[in-house]
C-alpha positions as CSV (number, residue, x, y, z in Angstrom):
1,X,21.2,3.1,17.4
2,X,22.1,4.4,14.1
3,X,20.1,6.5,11.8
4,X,18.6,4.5,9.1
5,X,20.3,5.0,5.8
6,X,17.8,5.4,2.4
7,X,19.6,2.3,0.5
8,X,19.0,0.1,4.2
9,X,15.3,1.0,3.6
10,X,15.7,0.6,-0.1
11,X,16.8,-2.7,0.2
12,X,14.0,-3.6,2.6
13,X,11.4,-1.8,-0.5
14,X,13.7,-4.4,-2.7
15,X,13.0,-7.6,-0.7
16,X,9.1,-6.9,-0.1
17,X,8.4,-5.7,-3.6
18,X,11.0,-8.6,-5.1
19,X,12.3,-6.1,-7.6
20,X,15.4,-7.0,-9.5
21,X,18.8,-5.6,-8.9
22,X,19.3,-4.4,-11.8
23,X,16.2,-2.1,-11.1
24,X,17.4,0.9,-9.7
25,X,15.0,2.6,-6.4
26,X,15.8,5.9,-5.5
27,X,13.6,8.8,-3.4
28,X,11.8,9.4,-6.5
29,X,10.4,5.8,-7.3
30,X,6.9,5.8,-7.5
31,X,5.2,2.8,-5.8
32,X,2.7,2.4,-8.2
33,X,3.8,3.7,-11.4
34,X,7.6,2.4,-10.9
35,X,7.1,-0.9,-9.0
36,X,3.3,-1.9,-10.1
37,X,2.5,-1.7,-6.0
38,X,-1.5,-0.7,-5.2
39,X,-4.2,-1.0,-3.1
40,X,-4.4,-4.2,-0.7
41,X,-0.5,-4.4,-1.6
42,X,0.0,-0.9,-1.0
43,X,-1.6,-0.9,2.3
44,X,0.2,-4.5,3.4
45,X,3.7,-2.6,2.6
46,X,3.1,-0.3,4.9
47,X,2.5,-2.4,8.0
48,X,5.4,-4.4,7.0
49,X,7.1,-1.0,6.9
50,X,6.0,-0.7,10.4
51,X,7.1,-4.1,11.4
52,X,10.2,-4.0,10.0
53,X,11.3,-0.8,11.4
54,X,9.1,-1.1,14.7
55,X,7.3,2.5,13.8
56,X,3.7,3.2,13.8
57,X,3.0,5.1,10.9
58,X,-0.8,5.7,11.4
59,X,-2.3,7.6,14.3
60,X,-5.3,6.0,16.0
61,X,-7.8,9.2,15.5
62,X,-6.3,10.2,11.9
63,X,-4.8,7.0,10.7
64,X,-2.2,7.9,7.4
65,X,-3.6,11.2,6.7
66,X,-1.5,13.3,9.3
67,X,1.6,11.1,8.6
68,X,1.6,11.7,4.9
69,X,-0.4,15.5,5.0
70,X,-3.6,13.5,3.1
71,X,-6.1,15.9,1.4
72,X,-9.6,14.7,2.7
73,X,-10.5,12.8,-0.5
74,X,-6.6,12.0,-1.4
75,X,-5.0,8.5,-0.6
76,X,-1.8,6.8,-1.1
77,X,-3.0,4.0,-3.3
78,X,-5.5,3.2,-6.0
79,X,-8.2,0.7,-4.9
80,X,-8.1,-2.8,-5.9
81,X,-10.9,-3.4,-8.8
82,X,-13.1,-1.9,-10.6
83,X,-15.7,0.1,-10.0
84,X,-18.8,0.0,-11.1
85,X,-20.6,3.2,-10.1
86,X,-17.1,5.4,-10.8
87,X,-19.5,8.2,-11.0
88,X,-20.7,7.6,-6.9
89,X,-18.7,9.0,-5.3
90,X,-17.9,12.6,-7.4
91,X,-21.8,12.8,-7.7
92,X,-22.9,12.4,-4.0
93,X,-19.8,14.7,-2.8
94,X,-18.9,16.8,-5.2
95,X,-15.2,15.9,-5.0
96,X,-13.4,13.2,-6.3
97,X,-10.9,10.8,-4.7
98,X,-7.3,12.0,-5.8
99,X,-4.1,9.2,-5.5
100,X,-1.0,11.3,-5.2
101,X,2.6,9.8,-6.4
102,X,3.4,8.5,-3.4
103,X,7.6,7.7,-3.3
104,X,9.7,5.7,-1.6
105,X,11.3,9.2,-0.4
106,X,8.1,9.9,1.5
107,X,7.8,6.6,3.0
108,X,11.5,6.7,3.8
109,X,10.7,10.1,5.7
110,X,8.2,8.9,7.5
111,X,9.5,5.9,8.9
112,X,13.0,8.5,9.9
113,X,10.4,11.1,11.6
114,X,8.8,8.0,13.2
115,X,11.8,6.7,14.4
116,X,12.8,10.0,16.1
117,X,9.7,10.0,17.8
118,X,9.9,6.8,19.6
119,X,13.5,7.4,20.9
């Protein structure tokens, strides 16, 4: 089987996220800043990801975190909403919930390291 190639997965990004070709998506393309993609949507791209490319990307005992090296309060995606009680979470925990710039690249890499694995 051939190794996937970043403008195979790009067009796959392309299809999901119906972004126009004149758009251009590279390994820098932010998922939510450069294609508007974030919580519920961000977390149904990935298990089309994994569907698509028949990978699992989330471990059963540590889910995304160990696939993407996730701080404990750091996630791919905003949540959906707003929040009410923003101040909840930092208050009770002393921490608050960082959303890193999460790129195509990375999710490209991920589903190539994945790939390897199952082989």
């Amino acid at each position: 089987m051939d190794e996937l190639k970043f403008d195979e997965f790009a067009d796959f990004i392309r299809e999901y996220r119906q972004v126009p070709d004149r758009k251009r998506i590279s390994p820098e393309t932010q998922f939510e800043r450069d294609l508007g993609l974030t919580g519920d949507d961000g977390s149904d791209l990935l298990e089309a990801t994994e569907k698509r490319f028949r990978v699992t990307l989330a471990s059963e005992e540590k889910g995304l975190r160990e696939t993407f090296n996730l701080g404990p309060n750091e996630y791919l995606f905003h949540s959906e909403g707003w929040d009410i009680f923003p101040f909840r979470f930092t208050s009770l925990f002393g921490v608050e919930p960082t959303v890193r710039e999460f790129t195509v690249g990375e999710l490209f890499e991920a589903v190539r390291k994945a790939k390897a694995v199952t082989k």
